[in-house]
N, C-alpha and C positions, 0 to 999 in steps of 0.2 A: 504494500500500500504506500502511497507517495501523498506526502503530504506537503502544503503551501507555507513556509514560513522566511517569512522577512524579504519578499519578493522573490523565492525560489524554491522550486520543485526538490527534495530532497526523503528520503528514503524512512520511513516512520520511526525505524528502530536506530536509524542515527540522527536524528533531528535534536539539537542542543536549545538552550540558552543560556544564559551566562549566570554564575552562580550568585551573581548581585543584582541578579533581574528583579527586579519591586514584585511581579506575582508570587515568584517561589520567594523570597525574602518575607514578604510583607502582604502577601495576599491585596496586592491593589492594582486592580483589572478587572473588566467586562468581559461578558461573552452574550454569543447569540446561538440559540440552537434550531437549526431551520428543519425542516421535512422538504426533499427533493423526490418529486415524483416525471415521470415521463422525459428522464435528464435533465431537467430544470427545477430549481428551487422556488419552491410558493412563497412569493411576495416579497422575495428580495430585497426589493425596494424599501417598505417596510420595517425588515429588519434594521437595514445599515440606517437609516432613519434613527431610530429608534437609540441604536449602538451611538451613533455622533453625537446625536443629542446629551445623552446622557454622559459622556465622554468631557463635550466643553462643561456641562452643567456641573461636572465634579471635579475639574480640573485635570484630568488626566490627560487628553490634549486638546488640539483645536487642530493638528493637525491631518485628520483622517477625513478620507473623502469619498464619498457616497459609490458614484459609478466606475471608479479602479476595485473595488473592495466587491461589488455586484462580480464585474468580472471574475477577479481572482477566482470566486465563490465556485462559480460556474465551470472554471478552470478546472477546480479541485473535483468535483464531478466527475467532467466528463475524461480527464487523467484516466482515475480509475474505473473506466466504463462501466457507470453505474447508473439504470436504469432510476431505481428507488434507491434511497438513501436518508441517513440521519445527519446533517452536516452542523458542524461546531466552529462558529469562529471565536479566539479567543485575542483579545486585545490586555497587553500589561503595559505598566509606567518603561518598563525601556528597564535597562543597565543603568542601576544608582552612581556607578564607580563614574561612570559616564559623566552623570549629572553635576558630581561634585566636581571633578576637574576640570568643567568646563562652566562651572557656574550659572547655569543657565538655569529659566524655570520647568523649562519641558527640556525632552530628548523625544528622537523619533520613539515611539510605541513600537515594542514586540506585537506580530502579529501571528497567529499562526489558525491555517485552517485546514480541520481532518473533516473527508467524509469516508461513510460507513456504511454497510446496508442498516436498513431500518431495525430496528427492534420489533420482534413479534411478541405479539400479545397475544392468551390464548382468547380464544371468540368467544368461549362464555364472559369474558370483562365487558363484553358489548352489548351480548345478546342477555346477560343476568344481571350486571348488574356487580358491582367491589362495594364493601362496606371499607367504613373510614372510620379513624379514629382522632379523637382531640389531640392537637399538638401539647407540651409542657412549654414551649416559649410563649410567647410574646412578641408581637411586633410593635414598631413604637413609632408614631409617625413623626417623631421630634427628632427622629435619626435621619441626617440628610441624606445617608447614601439609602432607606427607606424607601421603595416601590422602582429603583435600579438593579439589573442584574449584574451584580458584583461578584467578583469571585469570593466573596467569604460565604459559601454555600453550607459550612461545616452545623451548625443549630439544623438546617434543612433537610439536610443526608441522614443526621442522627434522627431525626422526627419520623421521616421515611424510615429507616433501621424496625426501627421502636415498631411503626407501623407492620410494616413485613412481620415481624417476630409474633404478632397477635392475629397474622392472615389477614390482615388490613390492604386495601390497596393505596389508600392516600392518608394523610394526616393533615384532620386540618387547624388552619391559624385563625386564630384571635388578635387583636390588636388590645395594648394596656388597658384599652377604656373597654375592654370587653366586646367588640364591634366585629363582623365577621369580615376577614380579611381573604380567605381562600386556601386555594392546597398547599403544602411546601413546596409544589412544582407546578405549582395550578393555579388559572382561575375557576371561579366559582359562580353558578348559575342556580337560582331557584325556580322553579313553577310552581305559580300560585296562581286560580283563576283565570287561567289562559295567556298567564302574562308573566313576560322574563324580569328577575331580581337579581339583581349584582351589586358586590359593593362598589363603590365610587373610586376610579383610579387616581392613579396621581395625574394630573394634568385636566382632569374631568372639575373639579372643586370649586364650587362658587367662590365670589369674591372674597378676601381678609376669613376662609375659613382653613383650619387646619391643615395642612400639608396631610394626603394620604400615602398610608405605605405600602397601596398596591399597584401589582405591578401592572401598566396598561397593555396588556398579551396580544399579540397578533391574530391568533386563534380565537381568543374574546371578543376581538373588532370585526372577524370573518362573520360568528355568530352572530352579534349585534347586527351585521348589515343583511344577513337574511333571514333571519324575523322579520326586519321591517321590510322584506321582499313578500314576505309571507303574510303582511298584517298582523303581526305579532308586536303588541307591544314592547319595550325593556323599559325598566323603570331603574336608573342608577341610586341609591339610599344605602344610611346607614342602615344596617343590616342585624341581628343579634340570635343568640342562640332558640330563643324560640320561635322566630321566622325561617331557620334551617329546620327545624324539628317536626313545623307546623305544615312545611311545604308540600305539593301534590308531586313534584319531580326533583329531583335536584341532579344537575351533573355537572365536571370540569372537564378543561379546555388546556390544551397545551397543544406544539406541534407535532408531538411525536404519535399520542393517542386521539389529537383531535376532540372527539367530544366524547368522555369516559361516561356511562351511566353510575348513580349511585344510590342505590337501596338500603344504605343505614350507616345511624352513627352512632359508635360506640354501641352500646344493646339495644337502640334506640330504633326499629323500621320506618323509613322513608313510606309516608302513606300506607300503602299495602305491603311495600317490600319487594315490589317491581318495577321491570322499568318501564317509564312513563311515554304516552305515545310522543307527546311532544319531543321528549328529546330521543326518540329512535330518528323523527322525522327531520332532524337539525342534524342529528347524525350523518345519514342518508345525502341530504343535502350541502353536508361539508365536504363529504368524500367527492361529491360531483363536481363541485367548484373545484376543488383542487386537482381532479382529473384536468376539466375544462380551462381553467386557465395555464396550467404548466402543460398542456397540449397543444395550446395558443403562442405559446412563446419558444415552445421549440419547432414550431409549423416554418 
């Protein structure tokens, strides 16, 4: 497998970085994790979006740019002729040694992007339905790297852990004030009365209120724009653990699973403990957009 780092194709099991790199140092770096179907990556654009944004907004650079980083993406693909795929780009602060000796504020960003075939999931997660269990952290939306994909994923992995060990398939988050935040890897979607509930991302927040600390997902903005293809409401609010409990559906979103069903939390059954038509049919419907438009872009 060949992997893309630092402008160059190079061989997975030799691919370095320098041992004063700020990610392995200091855990201070982004990432983005896409789904590539039909040898093209859903929504690309999107991501590196997303990645830049968050990049100047935390200071880690200004210098990253949108349609080389698409390319690259793309490159790493189709390298490894890979129809389908799970692709990871990872962006860190660079070589510290770098930064000291040349006194600067920034250094070029490490870059580096692996794709993979996709992860399979067994089709009872879809067709049944994964119970979930409550996170032990906390999210705090007073933390500014809060509702960014940073590499300090370690609370997230361990949540996930914890969950696995109970037969769980997600773990989900709270935020300090009690509010529902989403999966450790996930966003999070209610059905209530024919109408979608999600918490409020970051960048979604009315005027002088709180900073949220969820993350605004690319797969949450696919669903949000076909509901309303569908006449389906979304209603973005704070959210709490009785509005999860009370709901007729609930499922998450991410790119790798797309739209996961979930039929309980903790000993708690989701309604009946099935999964809900509405989200079979959001399902259904994510899968075809993602055929159709990365069909579209490799045509």
């Amino acid at each position: 497998m060949q992997v893309w780092l630092n402008g160059e194709f190079v061989d997975h099991d030799s691919a370095s970085v320098p041992v004063f790199d700020a990610g392995f140092q200091h855990g201070v770096g982004l990432f983005e994790t896409m789904s590539a179907r039909n040898g093209r990556v859903f929504r690309a654009e999107a991501h590196m979006h997303r990645l830049i944004e968050s990049a100047r907004e935390l200071l880690l650079s200004d210098r990253l740019r949108e349609a080389p980083l698409i390319e690259a993406v793309h490159h790493v693909v189709q390298r490894n002729d890979l129809e389908a795929a799970r692709v990871r780009l990872t962006v860190t602060g660079g070589n510290l040694n770098r930064l000291q000796s040349k006194g600067e504020g920034q250094v070029d960003p490490a870059v580096l992007i692996v794709a993979q075939p996709p992860t399979v999931y067994p089709p009872a997660f879809f067709a049944d339905g994964v119970t979930t269990i409550i996170a032990d952290g906390r999210d705090n939306p007073f933390d500014p790297m809060a509702g960014h994909k940073t590499l300090n994923y370690w609370p997230r992995i361990h949540a996930l852990q914890n969950a696995a060990s109970k037969k769980a398939g997600e773990a989900i988050r709270f935020t300090v004030s009690n509010h529902l935040a989403g999966g450790s890897v996930s966003n999070i979607f209610l059905v209530k009365d024919g109408e979608l509930h999600t918490p409020i991302a970051r960048g979604e927040e009315v005027k002088q209120a709180i900073a949220s600390s969820v993350l605004p997902g690319i797969t949450r903005a696919a669903i949000i724009e076909l509901a309303e293809s569908m006449n389906i409401d979304t209603v973005k609010r704070l959210l709490d653990i009785n509005d999860l409990l009370a709901a007729d559906e609930v499922f998450l979103t991410n790119s790798s699973w797309g739209v996961l069903p979930v039929v309980g939390v903790e000993r708690e059954k989701i309604a009946e403990g099935e999964v809900g038509e509405l989200t079979h049919q959001l399902r259904a419907a994510w899968l075809a957009l993602v055929d159709q438009e990365t069909s579209l872009a490799s045509d």
